[in-house]
C-alpha positions as CSV (number, residue, x, y, z in Angstrom):
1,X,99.6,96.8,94.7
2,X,101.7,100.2,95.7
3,X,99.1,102.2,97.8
4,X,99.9,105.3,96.2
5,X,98.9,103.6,92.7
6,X,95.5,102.2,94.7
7,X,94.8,105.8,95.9
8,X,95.2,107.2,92.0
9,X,92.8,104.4,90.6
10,X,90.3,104.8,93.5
11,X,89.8,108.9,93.1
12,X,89.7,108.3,88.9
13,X,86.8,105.3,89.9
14,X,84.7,107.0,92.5
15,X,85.6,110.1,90.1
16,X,83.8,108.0,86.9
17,X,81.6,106.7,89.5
18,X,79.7,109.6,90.7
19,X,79.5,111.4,87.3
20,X,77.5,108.8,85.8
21,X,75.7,108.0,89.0
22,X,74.6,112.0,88.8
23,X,73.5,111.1,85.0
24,X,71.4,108.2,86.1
25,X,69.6,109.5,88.9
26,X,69.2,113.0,87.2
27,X,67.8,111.4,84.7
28,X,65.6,109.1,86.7
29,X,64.3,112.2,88.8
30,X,63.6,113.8,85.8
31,X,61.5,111.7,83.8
32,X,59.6,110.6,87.1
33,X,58.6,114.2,87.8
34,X,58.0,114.8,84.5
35,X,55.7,111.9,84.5
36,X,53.8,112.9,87.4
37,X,53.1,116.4,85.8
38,X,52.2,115.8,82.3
39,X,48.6,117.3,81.8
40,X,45.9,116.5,79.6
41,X,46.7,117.7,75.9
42,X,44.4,119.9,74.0
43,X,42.3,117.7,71.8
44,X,44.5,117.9,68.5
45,X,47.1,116.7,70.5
46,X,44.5,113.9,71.9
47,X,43.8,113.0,68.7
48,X,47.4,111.7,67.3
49,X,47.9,109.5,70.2
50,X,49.2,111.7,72.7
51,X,48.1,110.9,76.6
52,X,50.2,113.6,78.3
53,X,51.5,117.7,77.5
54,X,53.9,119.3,79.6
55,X,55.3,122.9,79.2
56,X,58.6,124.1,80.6
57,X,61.3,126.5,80.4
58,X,64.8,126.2,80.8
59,X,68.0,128.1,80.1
60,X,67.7,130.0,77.5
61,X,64.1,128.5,75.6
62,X,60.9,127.2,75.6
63,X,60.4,123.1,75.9
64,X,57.4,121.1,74.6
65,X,57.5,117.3,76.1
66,X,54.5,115.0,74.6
67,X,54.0,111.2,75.9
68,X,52.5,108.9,73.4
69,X,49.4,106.5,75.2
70,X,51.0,103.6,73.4
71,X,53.2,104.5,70.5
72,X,53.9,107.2,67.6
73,X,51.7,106.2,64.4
74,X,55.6,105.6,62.8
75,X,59.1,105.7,64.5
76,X,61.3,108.4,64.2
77,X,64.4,108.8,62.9
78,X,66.4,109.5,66.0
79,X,65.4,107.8,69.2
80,X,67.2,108.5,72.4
81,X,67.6,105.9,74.9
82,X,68.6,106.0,78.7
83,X,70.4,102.9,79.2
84,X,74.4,103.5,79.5
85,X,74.0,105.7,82.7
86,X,73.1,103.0,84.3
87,X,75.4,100.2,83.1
88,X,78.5,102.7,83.1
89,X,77.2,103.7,87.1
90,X,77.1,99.9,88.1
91,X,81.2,99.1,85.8
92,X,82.2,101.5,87.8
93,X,80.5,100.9,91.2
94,X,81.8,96.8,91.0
95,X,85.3,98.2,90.0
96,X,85.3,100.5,93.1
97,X,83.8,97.5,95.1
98,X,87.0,95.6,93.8
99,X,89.3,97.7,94.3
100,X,88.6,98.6,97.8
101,X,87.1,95.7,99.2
102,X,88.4,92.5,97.4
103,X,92.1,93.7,96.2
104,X,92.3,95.6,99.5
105,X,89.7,92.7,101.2
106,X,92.3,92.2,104.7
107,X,91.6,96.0,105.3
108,X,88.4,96.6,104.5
109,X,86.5,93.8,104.3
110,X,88.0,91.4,106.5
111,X,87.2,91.9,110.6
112,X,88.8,88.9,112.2
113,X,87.0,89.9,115.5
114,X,83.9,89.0,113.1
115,X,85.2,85.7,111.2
116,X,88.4,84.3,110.2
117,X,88.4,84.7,106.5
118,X,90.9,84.2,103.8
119,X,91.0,86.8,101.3
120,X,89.5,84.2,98.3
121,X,86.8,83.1,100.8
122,X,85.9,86.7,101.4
123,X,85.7,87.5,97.8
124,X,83.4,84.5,97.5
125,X,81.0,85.4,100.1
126,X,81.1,89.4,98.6
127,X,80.1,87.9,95.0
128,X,77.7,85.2,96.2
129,X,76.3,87.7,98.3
130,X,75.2,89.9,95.5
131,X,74.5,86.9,93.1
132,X,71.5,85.5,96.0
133,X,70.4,89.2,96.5
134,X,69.9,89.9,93.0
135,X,69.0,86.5,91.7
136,X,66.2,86.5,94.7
137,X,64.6,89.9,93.8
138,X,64.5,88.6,90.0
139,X,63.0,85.6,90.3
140,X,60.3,87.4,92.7
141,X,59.6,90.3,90.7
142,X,58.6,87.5,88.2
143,X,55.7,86.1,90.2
144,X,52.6,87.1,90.5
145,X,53.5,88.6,93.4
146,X,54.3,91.8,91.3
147,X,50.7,92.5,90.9
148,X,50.5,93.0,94.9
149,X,53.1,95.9,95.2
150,X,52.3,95.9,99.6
151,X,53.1,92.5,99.4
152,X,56.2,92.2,97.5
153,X,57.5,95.2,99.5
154,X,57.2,93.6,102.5
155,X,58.7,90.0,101.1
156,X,61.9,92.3,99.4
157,X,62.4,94.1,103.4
158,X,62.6,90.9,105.2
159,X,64.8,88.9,102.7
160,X,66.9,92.4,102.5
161,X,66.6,91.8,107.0
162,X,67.9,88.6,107.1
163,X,70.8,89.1,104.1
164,X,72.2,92.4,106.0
165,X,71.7,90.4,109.2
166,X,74.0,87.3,107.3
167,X,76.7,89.7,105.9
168,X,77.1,91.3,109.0
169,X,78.4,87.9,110.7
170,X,80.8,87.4,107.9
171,X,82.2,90.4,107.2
172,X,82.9,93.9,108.6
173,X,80.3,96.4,109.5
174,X,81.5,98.6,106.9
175,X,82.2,95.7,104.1
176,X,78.3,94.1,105.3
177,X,76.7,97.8,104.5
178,X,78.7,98.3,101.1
179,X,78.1,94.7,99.6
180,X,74.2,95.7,100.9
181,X,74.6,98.5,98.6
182,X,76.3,97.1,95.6
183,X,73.3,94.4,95.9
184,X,70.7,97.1,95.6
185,X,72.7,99.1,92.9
186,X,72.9,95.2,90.4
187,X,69.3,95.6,91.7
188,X,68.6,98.8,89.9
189,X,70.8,98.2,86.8
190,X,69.4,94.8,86.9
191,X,65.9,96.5,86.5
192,X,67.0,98.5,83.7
193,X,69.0,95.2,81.8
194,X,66.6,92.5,82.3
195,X,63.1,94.2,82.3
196,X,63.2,98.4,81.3
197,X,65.3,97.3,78.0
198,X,63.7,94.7,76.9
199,X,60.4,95.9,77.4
200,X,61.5,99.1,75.8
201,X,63.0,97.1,72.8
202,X,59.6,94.8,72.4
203,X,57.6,98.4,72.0
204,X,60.4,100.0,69.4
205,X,60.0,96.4,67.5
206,X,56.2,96.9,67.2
207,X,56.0,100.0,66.0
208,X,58.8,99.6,63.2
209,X,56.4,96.4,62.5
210,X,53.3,98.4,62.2
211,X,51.6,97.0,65.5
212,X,49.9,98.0,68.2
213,X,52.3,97.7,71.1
214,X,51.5,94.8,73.5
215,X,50.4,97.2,76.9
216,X,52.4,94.3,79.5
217,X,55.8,95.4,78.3
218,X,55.0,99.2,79.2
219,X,53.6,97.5,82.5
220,X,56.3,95.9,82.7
221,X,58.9,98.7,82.4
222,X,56.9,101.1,84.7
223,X,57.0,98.4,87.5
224,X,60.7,98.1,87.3
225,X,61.3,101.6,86.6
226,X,58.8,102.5,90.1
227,X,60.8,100.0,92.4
228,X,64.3,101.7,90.9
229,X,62.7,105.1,92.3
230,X,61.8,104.1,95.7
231,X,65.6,102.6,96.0
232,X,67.4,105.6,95.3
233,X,67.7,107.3,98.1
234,X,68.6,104.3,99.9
235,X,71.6,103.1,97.9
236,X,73.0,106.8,98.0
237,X,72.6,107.0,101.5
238,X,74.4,103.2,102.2
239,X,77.6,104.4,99.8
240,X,78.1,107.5,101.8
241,X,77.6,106.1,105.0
242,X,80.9,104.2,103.9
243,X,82.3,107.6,105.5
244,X,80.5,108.1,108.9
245,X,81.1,105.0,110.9
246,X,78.1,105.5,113.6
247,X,75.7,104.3,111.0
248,X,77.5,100.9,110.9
249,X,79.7,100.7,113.8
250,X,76.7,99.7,116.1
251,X,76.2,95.9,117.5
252,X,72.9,96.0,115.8
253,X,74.2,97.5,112.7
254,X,72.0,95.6,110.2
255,X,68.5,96.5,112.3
256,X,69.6,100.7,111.9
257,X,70.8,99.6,108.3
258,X,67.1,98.8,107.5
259,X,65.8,101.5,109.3
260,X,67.8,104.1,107.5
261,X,66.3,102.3,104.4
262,X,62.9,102.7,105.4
263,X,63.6,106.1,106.1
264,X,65.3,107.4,102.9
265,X,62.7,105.8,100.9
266,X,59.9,107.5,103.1
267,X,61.7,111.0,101.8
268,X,61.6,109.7,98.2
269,X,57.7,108.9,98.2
270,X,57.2,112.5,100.1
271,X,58.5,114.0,96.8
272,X,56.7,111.3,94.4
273,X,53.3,112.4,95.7
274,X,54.6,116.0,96.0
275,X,55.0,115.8,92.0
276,X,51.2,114.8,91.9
277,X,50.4,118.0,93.6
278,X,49.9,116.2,96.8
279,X,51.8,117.7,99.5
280,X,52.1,115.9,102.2
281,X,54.6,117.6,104.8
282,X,54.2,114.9,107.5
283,X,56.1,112.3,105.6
284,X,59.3,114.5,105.8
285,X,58.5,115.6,109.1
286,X,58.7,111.8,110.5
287,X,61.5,110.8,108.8
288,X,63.4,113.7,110.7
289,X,62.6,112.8,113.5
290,X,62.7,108.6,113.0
291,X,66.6,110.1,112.1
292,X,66.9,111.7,115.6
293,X,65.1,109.1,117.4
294,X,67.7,106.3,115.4
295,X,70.8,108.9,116.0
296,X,69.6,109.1,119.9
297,X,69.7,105.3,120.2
298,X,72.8,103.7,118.8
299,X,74.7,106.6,119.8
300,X,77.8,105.5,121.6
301,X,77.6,104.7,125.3
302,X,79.6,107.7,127.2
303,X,82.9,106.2,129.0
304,X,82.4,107.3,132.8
305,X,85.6,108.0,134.6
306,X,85.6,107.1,138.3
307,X,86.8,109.4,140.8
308,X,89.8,106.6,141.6
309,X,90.8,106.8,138.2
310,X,90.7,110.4,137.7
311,X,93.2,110.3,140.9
312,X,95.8,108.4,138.8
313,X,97.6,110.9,136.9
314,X,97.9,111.1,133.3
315,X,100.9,113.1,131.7
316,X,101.1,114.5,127.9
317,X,104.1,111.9,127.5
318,X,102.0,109.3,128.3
319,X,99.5,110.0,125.4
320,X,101.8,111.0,123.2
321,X,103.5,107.7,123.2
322,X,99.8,105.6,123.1
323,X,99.4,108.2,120.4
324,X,102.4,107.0,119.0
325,X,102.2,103.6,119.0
326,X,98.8,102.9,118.2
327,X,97.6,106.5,115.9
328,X,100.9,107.9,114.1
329,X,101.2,105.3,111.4
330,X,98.0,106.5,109.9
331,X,98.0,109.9,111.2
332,X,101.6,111.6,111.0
333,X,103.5,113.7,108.4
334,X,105.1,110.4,107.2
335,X,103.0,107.3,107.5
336,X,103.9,104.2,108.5
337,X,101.1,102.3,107.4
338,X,100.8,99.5,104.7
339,X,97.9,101.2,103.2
340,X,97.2,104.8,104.3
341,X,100.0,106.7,103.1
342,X,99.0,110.6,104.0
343,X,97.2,111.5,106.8
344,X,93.8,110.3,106.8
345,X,90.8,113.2,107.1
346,X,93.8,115.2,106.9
347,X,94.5,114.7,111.0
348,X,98.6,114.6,111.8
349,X,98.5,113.9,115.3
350,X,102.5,114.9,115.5
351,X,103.3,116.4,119.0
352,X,100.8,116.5,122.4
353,X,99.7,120.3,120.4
354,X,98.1,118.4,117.5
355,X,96.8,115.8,120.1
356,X,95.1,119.1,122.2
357,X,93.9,120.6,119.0
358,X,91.9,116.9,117.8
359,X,90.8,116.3,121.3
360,X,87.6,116.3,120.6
361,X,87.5,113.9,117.7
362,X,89.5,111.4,119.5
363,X,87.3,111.2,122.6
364,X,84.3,110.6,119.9
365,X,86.4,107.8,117.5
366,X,88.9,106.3,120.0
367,X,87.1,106.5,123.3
368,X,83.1,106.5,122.7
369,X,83.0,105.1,119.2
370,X,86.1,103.3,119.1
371,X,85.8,102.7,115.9
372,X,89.7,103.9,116.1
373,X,92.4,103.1,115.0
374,X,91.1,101.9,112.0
375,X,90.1,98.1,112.2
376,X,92.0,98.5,115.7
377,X,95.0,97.2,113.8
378,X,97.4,98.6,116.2
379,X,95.7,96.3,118.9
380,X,94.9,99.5,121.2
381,X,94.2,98.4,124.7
382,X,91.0,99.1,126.6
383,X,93.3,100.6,129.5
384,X,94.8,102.7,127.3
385,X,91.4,104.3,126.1
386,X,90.5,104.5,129.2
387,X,94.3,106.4,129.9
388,X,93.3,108.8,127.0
389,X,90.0,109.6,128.5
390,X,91.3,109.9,131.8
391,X,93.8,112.6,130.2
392,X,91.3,114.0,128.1
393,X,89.3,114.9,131.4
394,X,91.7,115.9,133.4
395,X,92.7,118.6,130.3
396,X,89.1,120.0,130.3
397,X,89.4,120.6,134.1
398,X,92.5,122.7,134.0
């Protein structure tokens, strides 16, 4: 497919994508704080049913929001549902996966320094991936085992260990931690489609029947709905680490992958007892500094230069042709590459100036990182990072 087709249908996706993702989890936040802050109703309101009263203001009027113990005495007329932010977040999230990572699967997902993979075979793995993820989780969250939520938790983190642990000797770092979030998102849709629906559906069906609403199926849907609110954070966090590489690009990549989960779901729960008036600072206060502690140990090993080396002498020509050969086709006025077609982050390294003036970023991405070139598929040599990072230090000391 022409790359500059790919780059139109991947901003309109990840366009549609994160406009519904915002409607789902806005909505999600909402209705679990407004949950947590419903108070009890004066007894008139007590006495038609009603189990919570909330209050609020907004824009330009007054809001009254009433929750029902079990059911209205008749259904109304217009019911709304929340369903279709979800579905329309996940169409779009597995057409973004596709896109990027199975039509452009030899860029993205493919790392033959990881495993020789065809393109079919990576698809495969991608699809069975999520298929064993998701099938697991449902056929576990349909034991008894939902009844012991410290249990379960603990059963879900290991299996989520050992699947991140699998993808990441099959695939690339950054392929292992986006399939690990595509398996979360089916996860949460899957939560809303096979249990929050139907649930939802077995209540409306009741009512409209004249009977009192079997209490499992709102059980039901408040389990499934709980578990989508303590995942949240985690699969937001996972799709934008897609665009800073020293959460993934680490030898242990799926143990700070399941540390960053822990993490992000720590924040959520900080806020879900904050709505129950319980404020409980300390929660937020580790999770900044399990962030620091995690950032200070997988941060990239520091390249030491040797005074011997430092003695060889490196001139601008000599970067600017390593600059050439291996960093130009991605990042020049006219690209080179198969697939990146402008200037990616919007870095032109054209002339030893423009090498001077990114300096900084390449010592990070090329020499401490080297997570650069992209995939290394320019085949950069360690002697010539090691050539660049001579140069760079002998530019600092002038």
């Amino acid at each position: 497919m022409d790359p500059y087709i790919t780059d139109w249908l991947n901003l309109a996706i990840r366009f549609a994508h994160v406009i519904t993702g915002i409607a789902w989890i806005g909505a999600s936040f909402y209705f679990v704080w407004l949950d947590n802050h419903l108070e009890t109703p004066p007894q008139e309101k007590a006495d038609k049913g009603i189990s919570g009263d909330l209050w609020a203001i907004h824009g330009g009027g007054f809001y009254e929001v009433a929750k029902y113990k079990q059911a209205p005495p008749q259904m109304p007329t217009m019911l709304h549902w929340f369903k279709w932010e979800a579905y329309t977040t996940w169409i779009t999230g597995f057409f973004l996966l596709a896109l990027m990572f199975y039509v452009g699967a030899e860029t993205y997902l493919i790392d033959k320094s990881v495993a020789e993979l065809t393109q079919l075979q990576a698809i495969l793995y991608g699809l069975g991936a999520i298929v064993i993820g998701v099938g697991s989780y449902e056929v576990l969250v349909r034991t008894k085992l939902k009844d012991h939520s410290l249990l379960l938790a603990f059963i879900l983190l290991a299996a989520g260990t050992l699947l991140s642990y699998g993808l990441m000797q099959v695939f690339s770092a950054r392929g292992a931690y986006m399939h690990m979030g595509a398996i979360i998102g089916t996860i949460m849709a899957g939560n809303v489609f096979f249990g929050i629906m139907p649930s939802q559906r077995a209540l409306v069906k009741a009512v409209e029947e004249g009977k009192t609403p079997d209490s499992k199926y709102g059980l039901n849907a408040k389990l499934r709905s709980t578990h989508n609110t303590y995942i949240t954070l985690p699969v937001i966090f996972i799709m934008i680490s897609n665009h800073y590489p020293m959460t993934f690009n680490h030898n242990a990549g799926w143990i700070v992958l399941m540390a960053l989960i822990l993490i992000t779901a720590a924040i959520r729960q900080y806020f879900v007892l904050r709505h129950f008036g319980k404020n409980q600072p300390g929660i937020i206060v580790g999770a900044i500094a399990a962030t620091i502690a995690l950032a200070y140990l997988i941060a990239p090993t520091k390249v030491e230069i040797s005074e011997e080396q430092l003695k060889q002498k490196v001139s601008d020509q000599q970067v600017a042709q390593i600059v050439e050969q291996r960093c130009s086709s991605c990042h020049s006025n006219d690209n080179t590459d198969n697939i990146f077609k402008a200037a990616q982050a919007g870095v032109v390294l054209g002339d030893i100036a423009s090498i001077k003036q990114w300096a900084p970023r390449i010592k990070a991405r090329v020499i401490d990182a080297k997570d650069m070139p992209f995939m290394n598929k320019t085949q950069m040599t360690d002697e010539e990072r090691t050539q660049l990072a001579v140069w760079l230090q002998q530019t600092n000391t002038k």
